[in-house]
C-alpha positions in Angstrom: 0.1 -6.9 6.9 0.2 -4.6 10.1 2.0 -2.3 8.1 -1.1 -2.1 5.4 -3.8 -2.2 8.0 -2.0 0.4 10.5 -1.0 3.2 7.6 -2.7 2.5 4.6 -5.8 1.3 6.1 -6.2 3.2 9.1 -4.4 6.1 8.2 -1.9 6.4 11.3 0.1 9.1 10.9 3.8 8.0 9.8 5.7 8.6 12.9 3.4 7.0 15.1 2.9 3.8 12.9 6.8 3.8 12.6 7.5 3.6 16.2 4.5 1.5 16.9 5.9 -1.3 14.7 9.5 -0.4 15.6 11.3 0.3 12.0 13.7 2.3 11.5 13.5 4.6 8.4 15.1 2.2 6.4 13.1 -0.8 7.2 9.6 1.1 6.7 11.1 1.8 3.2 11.6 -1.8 2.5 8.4 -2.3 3.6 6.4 0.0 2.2 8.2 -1.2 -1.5 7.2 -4.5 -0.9 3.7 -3.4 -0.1 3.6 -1.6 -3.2 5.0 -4.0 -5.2 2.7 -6.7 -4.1 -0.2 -4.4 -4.3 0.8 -3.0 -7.8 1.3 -7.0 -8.9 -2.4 -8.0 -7.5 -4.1 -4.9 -9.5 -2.9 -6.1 -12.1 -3.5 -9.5 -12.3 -7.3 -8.7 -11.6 -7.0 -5.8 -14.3 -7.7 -2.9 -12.1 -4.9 -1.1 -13.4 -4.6 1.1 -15.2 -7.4 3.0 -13.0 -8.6 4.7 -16.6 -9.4 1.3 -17.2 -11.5 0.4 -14.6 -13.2 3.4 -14.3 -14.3 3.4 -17.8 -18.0 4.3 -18.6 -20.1 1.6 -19.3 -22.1 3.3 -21.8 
């Protein structure tokens, strides 16, 4: 969740969030897939995804 908040959230560039959580390249890759994946899995169980879909007019 730091992960999220720190880089996705707050935009910290990727070095600095990196060394601030102490990963090393690997780990933030593991990471960031499982951020993805959990965030992929949650947009689509509230059907937000595809975005085309969501964003549809309502007209």
């Amino acid at each position: 969740m730091v992960m999220f908040r720190l880089y996705y959230l707050g935009l910290a560039p990727y070095d600095r969030a990196r060394h601030f959580l102490g990963l090393s390249e690997h780990g933030w890759v593991n990471w960031s897939e499982e951020i993805r994946r959990r965030c992929g899995k949650e947009l689509l169980n509230r059907s937000m995804f595809p975005p085309r879909k969501y964003f549809r007019n309502g007209g």
